[in-house]
Structures are given as C-alpha cells and as structure tokens.
C-alpha positions as CSV (number, residue, x, y, z in Angstrom):
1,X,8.6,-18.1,12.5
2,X,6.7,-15.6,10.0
3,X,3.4,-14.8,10.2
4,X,0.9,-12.8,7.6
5,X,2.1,-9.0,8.9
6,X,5.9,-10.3,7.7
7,X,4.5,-11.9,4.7
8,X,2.8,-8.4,3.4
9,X,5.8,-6.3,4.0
10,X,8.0,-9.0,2.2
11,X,5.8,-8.8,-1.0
12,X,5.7,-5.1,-0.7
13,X,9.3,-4.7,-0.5
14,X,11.5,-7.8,-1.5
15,X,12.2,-8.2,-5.0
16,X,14.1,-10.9,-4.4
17,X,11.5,-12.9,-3.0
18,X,9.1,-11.9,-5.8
19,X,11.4,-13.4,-8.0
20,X,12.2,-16.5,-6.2
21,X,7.9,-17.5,-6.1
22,X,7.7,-16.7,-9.5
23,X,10.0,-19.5,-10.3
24,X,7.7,-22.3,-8.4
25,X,5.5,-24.2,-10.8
26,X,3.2,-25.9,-8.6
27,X,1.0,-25.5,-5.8
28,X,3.3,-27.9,-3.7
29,X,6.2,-25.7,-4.2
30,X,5.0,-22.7,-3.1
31,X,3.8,-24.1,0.5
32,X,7.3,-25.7,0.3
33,X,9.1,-22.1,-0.5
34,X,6.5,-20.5,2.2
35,X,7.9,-23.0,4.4
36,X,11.7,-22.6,3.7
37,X,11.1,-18.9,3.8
38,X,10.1,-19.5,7.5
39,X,6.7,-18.5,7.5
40,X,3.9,-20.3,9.4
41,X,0.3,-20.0,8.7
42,X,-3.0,-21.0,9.9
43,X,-5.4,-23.0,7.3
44,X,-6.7,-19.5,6.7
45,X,-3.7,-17.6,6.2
46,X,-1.9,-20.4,4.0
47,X,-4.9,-20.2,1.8
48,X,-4.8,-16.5,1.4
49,X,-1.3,-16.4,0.6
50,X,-1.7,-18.8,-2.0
51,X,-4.1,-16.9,-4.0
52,X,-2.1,-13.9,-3.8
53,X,0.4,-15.2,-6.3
54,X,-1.4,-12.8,-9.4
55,X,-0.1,-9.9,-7.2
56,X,3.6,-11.3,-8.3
57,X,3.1,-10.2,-11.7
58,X,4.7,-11.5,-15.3
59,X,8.8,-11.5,-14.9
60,X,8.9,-9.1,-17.9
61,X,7.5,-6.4,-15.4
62,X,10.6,-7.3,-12.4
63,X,13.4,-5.7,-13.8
64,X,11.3,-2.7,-14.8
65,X,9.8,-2.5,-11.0
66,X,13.2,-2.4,-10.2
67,X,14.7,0.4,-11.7
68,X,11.6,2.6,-10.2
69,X,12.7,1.4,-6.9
70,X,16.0,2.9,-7.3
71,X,14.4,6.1,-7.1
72,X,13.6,7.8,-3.6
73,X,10.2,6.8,-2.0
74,X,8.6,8.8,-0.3
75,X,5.5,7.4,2.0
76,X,2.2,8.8,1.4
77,X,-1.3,8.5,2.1
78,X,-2.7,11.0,-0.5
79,X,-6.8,9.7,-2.0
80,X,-7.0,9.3,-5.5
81,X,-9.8,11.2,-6.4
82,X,-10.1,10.1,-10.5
83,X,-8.4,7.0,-12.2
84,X,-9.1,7.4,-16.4
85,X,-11.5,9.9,-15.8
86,X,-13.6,7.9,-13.6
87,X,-14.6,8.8,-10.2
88,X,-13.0,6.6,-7.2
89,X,-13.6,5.6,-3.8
90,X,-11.4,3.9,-1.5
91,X,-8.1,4.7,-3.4
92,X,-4.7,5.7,-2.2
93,X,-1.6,6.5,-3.4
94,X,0.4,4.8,-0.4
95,X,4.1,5.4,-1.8
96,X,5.3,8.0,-4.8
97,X,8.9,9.0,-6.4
98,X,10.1,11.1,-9.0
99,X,9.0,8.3,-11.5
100,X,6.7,5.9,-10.1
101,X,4.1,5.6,-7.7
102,X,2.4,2.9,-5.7
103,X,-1.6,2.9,-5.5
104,X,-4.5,0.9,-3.2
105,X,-8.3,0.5,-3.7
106,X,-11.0,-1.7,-2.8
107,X,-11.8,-1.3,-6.6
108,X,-10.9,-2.9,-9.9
109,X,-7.2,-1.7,-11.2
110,X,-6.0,-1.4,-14.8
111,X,-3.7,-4.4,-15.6
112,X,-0.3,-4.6,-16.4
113,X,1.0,-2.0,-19.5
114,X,-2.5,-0.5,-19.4
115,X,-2.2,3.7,-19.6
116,X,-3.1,5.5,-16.9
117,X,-4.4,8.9,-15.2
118,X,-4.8,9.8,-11.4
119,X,-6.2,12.9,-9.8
120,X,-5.8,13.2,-6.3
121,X,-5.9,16.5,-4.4
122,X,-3.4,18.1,-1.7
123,X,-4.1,18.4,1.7
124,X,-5.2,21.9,2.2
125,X,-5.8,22.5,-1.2
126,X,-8.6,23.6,-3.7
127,X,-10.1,19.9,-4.1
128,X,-11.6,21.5,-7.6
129,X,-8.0,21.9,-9.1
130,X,-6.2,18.4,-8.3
131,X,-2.7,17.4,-9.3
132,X,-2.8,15.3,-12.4
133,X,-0.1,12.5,-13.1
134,X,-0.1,10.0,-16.3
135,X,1.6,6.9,-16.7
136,X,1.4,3.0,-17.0
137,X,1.0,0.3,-14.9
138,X,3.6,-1.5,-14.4
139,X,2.3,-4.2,-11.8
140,X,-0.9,-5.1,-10.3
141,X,-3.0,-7.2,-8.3
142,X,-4.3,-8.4,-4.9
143,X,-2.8,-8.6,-1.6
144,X,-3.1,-11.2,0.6
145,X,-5.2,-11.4,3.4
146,X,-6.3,-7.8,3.2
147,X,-8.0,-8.5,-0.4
148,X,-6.9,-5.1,-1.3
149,X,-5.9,-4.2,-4.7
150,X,-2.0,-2.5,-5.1
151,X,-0.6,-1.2,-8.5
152,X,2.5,-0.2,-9.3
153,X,2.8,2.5,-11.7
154,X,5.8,4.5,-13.6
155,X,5.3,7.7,-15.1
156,X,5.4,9.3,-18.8
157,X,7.8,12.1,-17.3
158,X,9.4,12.5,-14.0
159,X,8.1,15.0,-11.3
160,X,11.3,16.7,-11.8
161,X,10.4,17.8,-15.4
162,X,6.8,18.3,-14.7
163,X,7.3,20.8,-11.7
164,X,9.9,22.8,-14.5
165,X,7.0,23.1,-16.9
166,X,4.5,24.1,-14.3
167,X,2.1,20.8,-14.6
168,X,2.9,19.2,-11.7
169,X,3.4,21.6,-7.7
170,X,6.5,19.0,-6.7
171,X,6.9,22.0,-3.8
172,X,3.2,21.4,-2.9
173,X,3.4,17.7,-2.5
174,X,6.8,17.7,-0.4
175,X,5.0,20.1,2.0
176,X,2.1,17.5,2.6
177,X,4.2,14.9,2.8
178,X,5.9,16.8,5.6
179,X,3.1,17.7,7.6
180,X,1.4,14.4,7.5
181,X,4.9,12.7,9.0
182,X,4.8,15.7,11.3
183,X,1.3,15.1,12.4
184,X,1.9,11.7,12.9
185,X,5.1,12.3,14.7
186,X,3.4,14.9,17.5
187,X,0.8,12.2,18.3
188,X,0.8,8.9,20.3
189,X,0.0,6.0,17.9
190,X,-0.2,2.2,18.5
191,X,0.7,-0.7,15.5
192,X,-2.0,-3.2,14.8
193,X,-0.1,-5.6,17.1
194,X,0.5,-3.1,20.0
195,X,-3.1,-2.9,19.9
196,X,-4.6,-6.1,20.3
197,X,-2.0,-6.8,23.1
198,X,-3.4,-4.0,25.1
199,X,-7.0,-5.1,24.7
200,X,-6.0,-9.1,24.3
201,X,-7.4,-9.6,21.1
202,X,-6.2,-11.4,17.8
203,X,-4.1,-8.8,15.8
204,X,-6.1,-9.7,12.8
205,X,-9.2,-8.8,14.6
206,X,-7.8,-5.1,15.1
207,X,-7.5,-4.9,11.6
208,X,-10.9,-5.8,10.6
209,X,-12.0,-3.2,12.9
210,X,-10.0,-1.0,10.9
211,X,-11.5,-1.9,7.3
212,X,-15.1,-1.8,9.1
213,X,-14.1,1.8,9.9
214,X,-14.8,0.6,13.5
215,X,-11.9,2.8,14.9
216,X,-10.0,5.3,13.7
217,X,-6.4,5.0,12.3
218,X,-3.7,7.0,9.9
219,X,-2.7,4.7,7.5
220,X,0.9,5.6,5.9
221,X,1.8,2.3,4.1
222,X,-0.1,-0.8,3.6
223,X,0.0,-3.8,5.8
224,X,1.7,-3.2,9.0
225,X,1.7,0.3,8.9
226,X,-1.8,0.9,10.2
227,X,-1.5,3.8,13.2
228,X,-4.2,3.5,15.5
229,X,-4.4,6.9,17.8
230,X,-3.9,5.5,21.5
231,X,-7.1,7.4,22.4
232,X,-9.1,5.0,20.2
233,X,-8.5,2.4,23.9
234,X,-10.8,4.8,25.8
235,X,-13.9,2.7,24.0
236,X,-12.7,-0.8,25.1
237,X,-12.4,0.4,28.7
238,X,-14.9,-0.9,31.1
239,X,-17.4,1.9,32.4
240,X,-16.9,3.2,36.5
C-alpha cells in the first residue's frame, strides 16, 4: 500500500492522476479513489490529503500544465529572493525549464492566471544583480501534509530567447545547476526514510525536524527528496 511520501510525488508528477481526482464530486469519492489508487492513511494523513484537493487546480489549467511538462526539467533548489516586487522568505524555485518553472514558500502565492515576477540570485553571484524571470501562474496551491505552498508557473518568453537578448545568463544557471548535483553527488546523504530507520523513529518525525530547521538537509525537490548529510547521525548518538 501507499503512504503520504508516494502520495506527494504522485501529485507532483502524475497528470493523470490529477485529472482522475478532479473528476470526483464528493467527499466519499475521493477516499473511495484514495483507496482504489492503493494508498493507506492514518486519520491524520487521510485528513490532510483531503484538503489538498485546491492544489489540483481548475481543468482549464491541465492541458496547459502539460505542454510545460514537455519541456526538459531541470531540478533546482535556487531562493526566490523577490515575487512582484515584494521581498520573500522561505521561497524556492524547486524545478525550472526553458518555459516554465515550479516554485515553494511557506508564504501566500498568486493564484491561478495572476502575472508574475521572481528574483532569485545564482550561487556564487553578486546577490545585488539577480536574474529576473516574468510570467503567469499557471497552478497553485497547497500540498498535503507538508502545508507548503507550490506554483506552477510558465513564462512570457523562453530562456532560450532571453539568454539571445542578454536578459536572462542561461550559461550561469546551467553551471549552478551542475555544481549543486555535483555537490550533492561527492557527499554521503540519507532520504527521510533511511533516516528514521537508522535512529528508529517515525519518518514523518524526521521531517518535522527538517521544517524546525532541527538538522540540516539539501533539499533538491519537494516531498521525498529531502537529503539529510549522514553526519547529521553524530547528534542522536549516545555520549561514551
């Protein structure tokens, strides 16, 4: 059976099952398509889950998602600095491609069709000159169980077109996507699950020790994809 970790990647990435929830009408069907799906929850979970339903979005906004998953993804995990011209805190872009990109916060998003701007600057660059990309939303809401806000947005022009006119440093932005999978890749790194085996504790308690900022992590896609550094173990170890 499937649990909350295979329910978050199966929003995240399964259009098909996006489409097949949006077509239950009731309460009583979705615990009935949860079910047939295979997943399993406790009281808790189930609950969670069925608030999560917003995070589905209006059909117009499928077929639109996707074409922009057509494109190549790459994963990131790259702080949005400025959303509109406001400052942020907590926000991520978590995924982007040549016409779309995914974002996370603990804050408020823009709804669907709304316009929008995000600053975010490049690892190991001037902070005071970030890259600027404009778009729309074309999906939003909250996750399940994490109570995280996603977005889904698609952008006025592609990164392609941008880097030719010199507004966007495509170049720049492949290079730290490369040396954060290549930091990642020279280091040992447990998943949320590998974790609380080890220590023999709930998996969902490991991850609230991550959004307490408890221990440290790299975080390269929501959900599952919390890295926790195997060195972060040495505190749960019982002194000589």
């Amino acid at each position: 059976m499937k649990g909350p970790i295979e329910f978050l990647h199966q929003v995240q990435n399964d259009l098909g099952f996006i489409e097949r929830a949006q077509a239950c009408t009731s309460d009583k069907k979705r615990r009935e398509f949860l079910r047939d799906e295979g997943f399993q929850f406790t009281p808790e979970e189930l609950d969670a889950a069925m608030h999560s339903w917003a995070f589905f979005g209006r059909l117009k906004h499928v077929q639109e998602a996707k074409e922009l998953r057509k494109a190549k993804r790459y994963e990131v995990f790259l702080k949005v600095t400025e959303l509109n011209g406001q400052p942020m805190n907590n926000t991520v872009i978590l995924d982007i491609s040549a016409w779309g990109a995914k974002i996370e916060s603990m804050m408020n998003l823009p709804l669907p069709d709304s316009p929008v701007e995000i600053s975010f600057p490049l690892p190991g660059e001037d902070k005071q000159t970030p890259a600027r990309l404009a778009g729309k939303v074309v999906w939003a809401g909250q996750m399940p169980i994490s109570k995280r806000n996603h977005a889904g947005l698609k952008f006025y022009h592609s990164l392609d077109q941008l880097n030719r006119e010199g507004k966007f440093p495509l170049e720049k932005v492949k290079s730290a996507i490369q040396k954060q999978h290549e930091e990642i890749a020279q280091k040992e790194f447990l998943s949320i699950k590998e974790f609380a085996s080890t220590i023999g504790v709930h998996w969902f308690t490991v991850w609230r020790w991550t959004v307490d900022k408890r221990i440290h992590f790299k975080q390269v896609k929501s959900g599952c994809k919390i890295l926790i550094p195997a060195s972060e173990l040495l505190q749960f170890h019982a002194p000589s």
